[in-house]
N, C-alpha and C positions, 0 to 999 in steps of 0.2 A: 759695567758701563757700556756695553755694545749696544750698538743702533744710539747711543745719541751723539745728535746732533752739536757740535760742541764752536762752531762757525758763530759769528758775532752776525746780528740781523742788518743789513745795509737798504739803505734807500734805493729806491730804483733809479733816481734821479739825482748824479753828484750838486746840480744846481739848488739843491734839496736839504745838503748838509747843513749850509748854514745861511740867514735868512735874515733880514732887518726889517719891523714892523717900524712903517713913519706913524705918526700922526692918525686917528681917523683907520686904524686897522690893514691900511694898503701893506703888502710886503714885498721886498724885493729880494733877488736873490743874490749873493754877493761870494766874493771871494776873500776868503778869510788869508792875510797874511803875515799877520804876528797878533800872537794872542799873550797878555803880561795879566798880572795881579790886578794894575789898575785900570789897565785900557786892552782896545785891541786896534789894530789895520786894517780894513780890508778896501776892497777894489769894488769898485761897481760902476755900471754906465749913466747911474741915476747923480741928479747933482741936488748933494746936502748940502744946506745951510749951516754955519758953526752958532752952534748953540742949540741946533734941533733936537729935540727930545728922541731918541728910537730905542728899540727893544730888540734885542739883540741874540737869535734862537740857533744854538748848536745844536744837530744832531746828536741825541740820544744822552745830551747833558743839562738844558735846559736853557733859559732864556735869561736877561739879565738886562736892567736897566740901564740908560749909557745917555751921555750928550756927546755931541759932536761939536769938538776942539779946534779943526783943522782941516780943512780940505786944499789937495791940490791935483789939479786934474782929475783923474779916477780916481785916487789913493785919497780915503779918509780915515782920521786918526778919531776915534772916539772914548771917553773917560768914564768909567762903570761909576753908576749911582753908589756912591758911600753909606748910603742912609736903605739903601732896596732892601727888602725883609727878604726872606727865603722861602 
């Protein structure tokens, strides 16, 4: 196993990790702060509506459908589609 490379490949850009598609393809970049089975957290300086449809992209795990539940100030709560195919 010499010379390989055995480093996990990372973005260049942390803003990069993880990323919320609205509406219409636009995406922003956000900061993830609790991630659960049926929702997640995160932070961003964009103001979502509750009940907005977004798509919801981790780095190097994929993307995953969601509506938004709850917002207050930065901090929006959003709840993964039950129904999203794989």
């Amino acid at each position: 196993m010499h010379g390989l490379d055995v480093t996990l490949e990372r973005p260049d850009d942390p803003s990069t990790q993880v990323r919320v598609s609205r509406r219409g393809g636009r995406e922003v970049p956000v900061r993830l702060r609790l991630l659960g089975y049926d929702g997640c957290e995160f932070e961003s300086d964009q103001k979502f509506a509750v009940g907005e449809p977004v798509n919801i992209h981790i780095y190097r795990m994929g993307s995953i459908r969601a509506r938004v539940v709850s917002r207050h100030r930065r901090i929006v709560e959003a709840e993964f589609d039950k129904y999203c195919p794989v």
